[in-house]
Backbone as a ProteinNet text record, in pm:
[ID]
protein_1_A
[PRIMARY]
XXXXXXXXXXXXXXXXXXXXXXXXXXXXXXXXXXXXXXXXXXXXXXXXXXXXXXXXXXXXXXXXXXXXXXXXXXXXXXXXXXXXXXXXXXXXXXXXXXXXXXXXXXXXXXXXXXXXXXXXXXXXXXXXXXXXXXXXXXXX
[TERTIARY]
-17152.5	-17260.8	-17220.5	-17221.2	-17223.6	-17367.2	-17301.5	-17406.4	-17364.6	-17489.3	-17517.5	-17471.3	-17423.8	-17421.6	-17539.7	-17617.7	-17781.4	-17762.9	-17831.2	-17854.4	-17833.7	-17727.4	-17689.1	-17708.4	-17780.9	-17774.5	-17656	-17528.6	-17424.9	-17455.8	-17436	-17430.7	-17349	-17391.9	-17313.3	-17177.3	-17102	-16953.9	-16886.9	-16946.1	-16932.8	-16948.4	-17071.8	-17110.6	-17014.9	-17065.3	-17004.8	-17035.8	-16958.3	-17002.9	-17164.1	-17150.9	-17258.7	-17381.5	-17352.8	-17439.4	-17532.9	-17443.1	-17434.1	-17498.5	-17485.9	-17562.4	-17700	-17701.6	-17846.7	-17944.8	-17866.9	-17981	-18007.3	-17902.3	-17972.7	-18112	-18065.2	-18152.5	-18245.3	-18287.9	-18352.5	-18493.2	-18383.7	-18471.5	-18541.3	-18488.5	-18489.6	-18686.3	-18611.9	-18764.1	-18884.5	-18848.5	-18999.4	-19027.8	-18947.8	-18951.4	-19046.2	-19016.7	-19072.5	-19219.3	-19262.1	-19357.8	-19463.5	-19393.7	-19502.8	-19484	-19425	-19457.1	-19602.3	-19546.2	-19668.5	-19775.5	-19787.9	-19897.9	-19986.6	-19862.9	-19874.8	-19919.4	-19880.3	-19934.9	-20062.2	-20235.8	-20303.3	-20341.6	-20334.6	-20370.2	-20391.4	-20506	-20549.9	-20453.3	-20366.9	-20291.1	-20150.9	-20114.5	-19990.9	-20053.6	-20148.1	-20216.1	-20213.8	-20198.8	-20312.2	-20110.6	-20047.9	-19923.6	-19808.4	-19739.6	-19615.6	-19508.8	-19398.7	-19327.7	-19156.8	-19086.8	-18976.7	-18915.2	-18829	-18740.6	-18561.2	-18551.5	-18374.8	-18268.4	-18307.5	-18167.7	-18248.2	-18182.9	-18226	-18070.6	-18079.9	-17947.2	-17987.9	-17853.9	-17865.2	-17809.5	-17811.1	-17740.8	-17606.5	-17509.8	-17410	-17428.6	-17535.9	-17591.2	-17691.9	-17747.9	-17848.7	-17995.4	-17984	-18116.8	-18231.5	-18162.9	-18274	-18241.8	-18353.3	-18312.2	-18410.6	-18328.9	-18418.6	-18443.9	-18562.2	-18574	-18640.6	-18569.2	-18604.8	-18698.1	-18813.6	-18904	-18928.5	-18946.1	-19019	-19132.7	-19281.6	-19369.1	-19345.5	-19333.9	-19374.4	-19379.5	-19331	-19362.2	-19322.5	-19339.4	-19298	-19420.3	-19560.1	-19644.1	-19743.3	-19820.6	-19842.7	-19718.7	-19599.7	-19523.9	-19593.7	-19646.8	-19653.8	-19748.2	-19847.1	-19946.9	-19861.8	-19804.8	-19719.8	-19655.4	-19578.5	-19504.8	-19574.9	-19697	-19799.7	-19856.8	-19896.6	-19965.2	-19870.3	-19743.6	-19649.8	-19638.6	-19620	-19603	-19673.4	-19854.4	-19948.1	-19952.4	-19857.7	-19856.2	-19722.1	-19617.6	-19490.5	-19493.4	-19567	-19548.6	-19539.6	-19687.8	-19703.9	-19548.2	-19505.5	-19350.4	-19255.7	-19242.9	-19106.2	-19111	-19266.2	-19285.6	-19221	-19281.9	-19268.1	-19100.8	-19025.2	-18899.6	-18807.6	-18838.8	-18824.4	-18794.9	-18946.3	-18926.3	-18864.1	-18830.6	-18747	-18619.2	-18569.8	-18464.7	-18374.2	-18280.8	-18233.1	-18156	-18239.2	-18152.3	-18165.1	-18072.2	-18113.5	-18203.2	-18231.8	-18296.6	-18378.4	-18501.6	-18535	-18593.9	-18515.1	-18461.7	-18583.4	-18613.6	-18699	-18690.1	-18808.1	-18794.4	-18844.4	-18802.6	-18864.9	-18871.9	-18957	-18956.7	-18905.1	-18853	-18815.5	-18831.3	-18878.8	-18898.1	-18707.3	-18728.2	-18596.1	-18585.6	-18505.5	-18465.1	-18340.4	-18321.6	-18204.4	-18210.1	-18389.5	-18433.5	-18433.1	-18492.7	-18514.9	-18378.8	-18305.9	-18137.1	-18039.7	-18128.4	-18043.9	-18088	-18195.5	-18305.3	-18231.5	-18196.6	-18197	-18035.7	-17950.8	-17785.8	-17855.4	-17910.4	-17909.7	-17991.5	-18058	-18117.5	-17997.6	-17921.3	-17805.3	-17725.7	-17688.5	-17577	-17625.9	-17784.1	-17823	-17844.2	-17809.8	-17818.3	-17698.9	-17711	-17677	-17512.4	-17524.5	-17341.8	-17302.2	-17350.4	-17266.5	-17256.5	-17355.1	-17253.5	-17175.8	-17197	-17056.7	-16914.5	-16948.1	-16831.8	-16772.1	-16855.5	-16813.2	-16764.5	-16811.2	-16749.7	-16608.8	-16626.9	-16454	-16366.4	-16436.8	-16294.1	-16266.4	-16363.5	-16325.3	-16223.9	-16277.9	-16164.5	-16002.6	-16017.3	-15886.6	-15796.9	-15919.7	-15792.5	-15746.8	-15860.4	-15794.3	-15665.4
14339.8	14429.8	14515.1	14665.5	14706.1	14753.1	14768.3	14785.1	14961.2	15021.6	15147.9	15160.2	15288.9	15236.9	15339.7	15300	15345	15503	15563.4	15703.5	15740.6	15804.5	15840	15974.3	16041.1	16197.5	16212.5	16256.1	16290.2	16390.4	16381	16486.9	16556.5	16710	16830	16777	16724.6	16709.3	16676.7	16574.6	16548.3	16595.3	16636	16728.4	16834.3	16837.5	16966.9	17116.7	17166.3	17303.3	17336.7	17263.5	17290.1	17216.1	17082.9	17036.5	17125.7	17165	17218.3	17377	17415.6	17589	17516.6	17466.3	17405	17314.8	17286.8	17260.9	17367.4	17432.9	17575.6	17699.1	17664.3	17737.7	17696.4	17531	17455.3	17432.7	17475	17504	17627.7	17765.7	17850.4	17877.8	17849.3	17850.3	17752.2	17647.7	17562.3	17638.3	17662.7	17768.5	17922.3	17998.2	18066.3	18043.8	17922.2	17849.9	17824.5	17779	17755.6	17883.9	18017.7	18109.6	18174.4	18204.5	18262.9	18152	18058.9	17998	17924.4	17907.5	17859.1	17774.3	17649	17548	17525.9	17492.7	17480.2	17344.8	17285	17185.6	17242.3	17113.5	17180.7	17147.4	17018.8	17014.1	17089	17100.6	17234.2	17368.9	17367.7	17547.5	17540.6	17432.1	17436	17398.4	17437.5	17363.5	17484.9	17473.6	17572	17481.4	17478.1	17397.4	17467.4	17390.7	17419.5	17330.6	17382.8	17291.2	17358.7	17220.7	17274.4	17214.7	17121.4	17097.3	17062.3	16999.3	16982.6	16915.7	16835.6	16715	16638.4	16697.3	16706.1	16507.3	16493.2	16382.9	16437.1	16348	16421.2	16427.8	16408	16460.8	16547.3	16586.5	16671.7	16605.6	16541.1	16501.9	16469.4	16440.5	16387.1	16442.6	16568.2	16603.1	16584	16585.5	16512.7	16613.9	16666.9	16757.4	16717.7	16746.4	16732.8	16817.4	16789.2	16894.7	16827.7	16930.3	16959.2	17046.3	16981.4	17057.8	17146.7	17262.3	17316.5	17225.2	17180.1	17127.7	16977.5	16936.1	16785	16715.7	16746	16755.5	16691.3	16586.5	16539.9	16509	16445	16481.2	16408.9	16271.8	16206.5	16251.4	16322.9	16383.4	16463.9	16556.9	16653.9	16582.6	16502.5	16449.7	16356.2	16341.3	16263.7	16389.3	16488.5	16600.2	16677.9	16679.7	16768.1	16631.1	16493.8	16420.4	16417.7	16487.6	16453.1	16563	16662.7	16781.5	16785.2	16685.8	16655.3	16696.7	16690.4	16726.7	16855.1	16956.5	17095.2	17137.3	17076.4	17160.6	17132.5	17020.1	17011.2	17079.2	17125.9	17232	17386.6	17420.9	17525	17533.6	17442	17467.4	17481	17408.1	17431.3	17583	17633.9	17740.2	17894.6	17836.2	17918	17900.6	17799.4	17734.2	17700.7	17779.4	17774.3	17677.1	17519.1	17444.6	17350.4	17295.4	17233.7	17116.2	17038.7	16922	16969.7	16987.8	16956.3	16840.2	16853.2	16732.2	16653.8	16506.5	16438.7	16505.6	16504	16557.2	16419.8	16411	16335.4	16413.2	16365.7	16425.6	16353.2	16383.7	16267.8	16337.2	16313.7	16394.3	16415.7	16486.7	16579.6	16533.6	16429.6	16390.5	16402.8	16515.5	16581.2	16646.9	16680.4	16716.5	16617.7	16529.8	16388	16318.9	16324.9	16302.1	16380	16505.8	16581.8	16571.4	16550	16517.1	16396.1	16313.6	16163.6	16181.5	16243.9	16269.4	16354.9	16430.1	16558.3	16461.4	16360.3	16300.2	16161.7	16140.3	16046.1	16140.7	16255	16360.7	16353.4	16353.7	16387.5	16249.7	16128.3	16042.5	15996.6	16006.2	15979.5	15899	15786.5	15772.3	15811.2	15886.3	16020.8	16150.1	16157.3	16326.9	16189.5	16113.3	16068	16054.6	16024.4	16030.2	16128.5	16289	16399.6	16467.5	16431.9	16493.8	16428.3	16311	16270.5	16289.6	16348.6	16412	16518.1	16598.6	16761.4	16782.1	16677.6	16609.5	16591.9	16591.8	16456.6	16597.7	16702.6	16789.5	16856.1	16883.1	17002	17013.9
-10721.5	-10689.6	-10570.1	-10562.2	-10454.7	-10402.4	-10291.8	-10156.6	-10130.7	-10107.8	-10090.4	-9934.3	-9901.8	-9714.6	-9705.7	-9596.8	-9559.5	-9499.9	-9538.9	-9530.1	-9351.3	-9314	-9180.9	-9134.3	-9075.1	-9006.7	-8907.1	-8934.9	-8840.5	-8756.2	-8679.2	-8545.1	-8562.3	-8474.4	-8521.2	-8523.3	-8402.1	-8410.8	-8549.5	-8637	-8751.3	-8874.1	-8883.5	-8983.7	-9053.8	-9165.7	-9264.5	-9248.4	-9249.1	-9254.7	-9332.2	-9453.4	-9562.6	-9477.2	-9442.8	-9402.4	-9219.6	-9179.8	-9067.4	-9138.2	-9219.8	-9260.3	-9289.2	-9370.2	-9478.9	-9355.6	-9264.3	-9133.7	-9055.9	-9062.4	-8987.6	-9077.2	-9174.6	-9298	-9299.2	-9283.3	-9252.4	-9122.9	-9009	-8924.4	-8827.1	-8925.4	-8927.2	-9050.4	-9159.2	-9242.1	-9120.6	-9051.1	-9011.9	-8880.2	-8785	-8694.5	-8726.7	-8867.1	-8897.4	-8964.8	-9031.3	-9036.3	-8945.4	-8878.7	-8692.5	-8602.9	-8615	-8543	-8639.3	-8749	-8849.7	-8827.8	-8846.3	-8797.5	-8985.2	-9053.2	-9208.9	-9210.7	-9129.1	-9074.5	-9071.5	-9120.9	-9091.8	-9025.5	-8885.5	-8840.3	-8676.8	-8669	-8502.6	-8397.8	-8426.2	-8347.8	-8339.6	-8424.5	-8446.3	-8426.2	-8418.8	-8375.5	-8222	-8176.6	-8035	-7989.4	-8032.6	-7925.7	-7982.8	-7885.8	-7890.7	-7926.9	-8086.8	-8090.7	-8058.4	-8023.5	-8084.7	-8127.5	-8249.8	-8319.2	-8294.5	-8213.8	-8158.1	-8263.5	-8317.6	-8424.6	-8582.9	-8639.2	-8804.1	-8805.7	-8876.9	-8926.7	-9055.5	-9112	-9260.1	-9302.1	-9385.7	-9412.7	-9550	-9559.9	-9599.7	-9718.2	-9821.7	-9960.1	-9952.2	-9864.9	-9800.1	-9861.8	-9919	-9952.7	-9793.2	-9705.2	-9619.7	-9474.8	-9420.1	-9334.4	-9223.9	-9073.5	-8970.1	-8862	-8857.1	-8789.6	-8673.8	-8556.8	-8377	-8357.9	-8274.4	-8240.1	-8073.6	-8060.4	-7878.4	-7861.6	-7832.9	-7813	-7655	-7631.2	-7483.4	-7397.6	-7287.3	-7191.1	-7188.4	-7306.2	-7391.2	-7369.3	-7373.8	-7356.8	-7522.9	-7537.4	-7682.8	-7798.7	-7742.3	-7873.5	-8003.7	-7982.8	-8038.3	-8144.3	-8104.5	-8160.3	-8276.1	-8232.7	-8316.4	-8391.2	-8351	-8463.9	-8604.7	-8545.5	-8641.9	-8678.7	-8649.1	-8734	-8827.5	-8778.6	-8869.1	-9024.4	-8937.8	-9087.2	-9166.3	-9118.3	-9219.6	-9269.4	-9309.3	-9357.3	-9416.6	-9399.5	-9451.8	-9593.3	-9655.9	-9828.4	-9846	-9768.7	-9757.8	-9744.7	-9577.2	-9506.1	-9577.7	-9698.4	-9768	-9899.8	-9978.1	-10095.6	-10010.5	-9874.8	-9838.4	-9817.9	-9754.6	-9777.8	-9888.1	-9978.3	-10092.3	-10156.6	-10104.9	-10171.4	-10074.1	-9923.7	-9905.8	-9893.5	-9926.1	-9886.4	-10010.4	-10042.4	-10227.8	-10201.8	-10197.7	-10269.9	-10415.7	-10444.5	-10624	-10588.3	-10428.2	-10410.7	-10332.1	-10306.3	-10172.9	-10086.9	-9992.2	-9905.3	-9843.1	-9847.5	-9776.9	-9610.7	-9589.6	-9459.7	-9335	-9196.5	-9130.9	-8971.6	-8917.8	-8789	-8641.4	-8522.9	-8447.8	-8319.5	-8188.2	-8080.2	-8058.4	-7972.5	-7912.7	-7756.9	-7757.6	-7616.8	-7576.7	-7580.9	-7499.1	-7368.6	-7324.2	-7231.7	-7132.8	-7162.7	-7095.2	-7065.9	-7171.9	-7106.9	-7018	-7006.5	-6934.3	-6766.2	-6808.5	-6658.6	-6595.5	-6660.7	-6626.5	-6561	-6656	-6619.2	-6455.6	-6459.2	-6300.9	-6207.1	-6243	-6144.9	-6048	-6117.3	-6163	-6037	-6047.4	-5989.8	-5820.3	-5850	-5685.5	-5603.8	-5658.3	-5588.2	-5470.8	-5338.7	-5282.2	-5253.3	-5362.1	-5332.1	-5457.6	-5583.4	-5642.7	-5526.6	-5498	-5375.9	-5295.4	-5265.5	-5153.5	-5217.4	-5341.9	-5407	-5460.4	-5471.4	-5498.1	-5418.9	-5264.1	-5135.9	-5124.2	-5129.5	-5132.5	-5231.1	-5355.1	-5479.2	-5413.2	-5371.5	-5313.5	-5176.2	-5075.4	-4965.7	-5004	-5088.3	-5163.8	-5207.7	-5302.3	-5339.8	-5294.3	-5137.7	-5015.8	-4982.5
[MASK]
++++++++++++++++++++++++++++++++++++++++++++++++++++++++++++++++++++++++++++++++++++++++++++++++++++++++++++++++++++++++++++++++++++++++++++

């Protein structure tokens, strides 16, 4: 009997070209979705989203789209209002999006902000600059 290996979203470094266009196509149509305002829900009306990546899986069937409300402000909300509309946003891609499947969709907050915060907060601590003053010492 074989064993399936479980459905993986590669990160850009990895990714396919194909897979890497068809997420951009991807998050290009839901982007244009939530500016027009297609979306009917109070909580996606009432919030400014952005969607910074989309990650395809390498059959494209299942794609994972990152969102960041403004501010990072309710994600949780958003991400529960966009899923209860998940059927609507994966007919609507569908039909702008020429592909022969269209792809299960899922949603996941975008913490790349929060990691970037956490790395710059990391930089200003005290024996990191002591230790940055003495690389710069060192190469004088």
């Amino acid at each position: 009997m074989k064993h399936k290996k479980p459905k993986q979203d590669v990160g850009p470094a990895g990714a396919s070209q194909r897979q890497l266009r068809v997420g951009e196509l991807i998050r290009h149509a839901m982007a244009e979705m939530l500016t027009r305002g297609d979306i009917h829900d109070p909580v996606i009306e009432g919030h400014m989203i952005t969607i910074p990546e989309v990650r395809m899986t390498a059959d494209l069937r299942l794609a994972t789209i990152y969102v960041m409300p403004l501010g990072g402000k309710d994600v949780n909300e958003v991400i529960a209002a966009l899923n209860d509309n998940k059927r609507f946003l994966r007919g609507e891609i569908a039909h702008r999006v020429n592909l022969k499947f269209a792809p299960d969709i899922r949603f996941r907050a975008d913490e790349r902000f929060d990691e970037a915060e956490r790395i710059e907060k990391l930089l200003r601590t005290p024996q990191v600059r002591r230790d940055l003053e003495k690389e710069e010492d060192a190469d004088e």
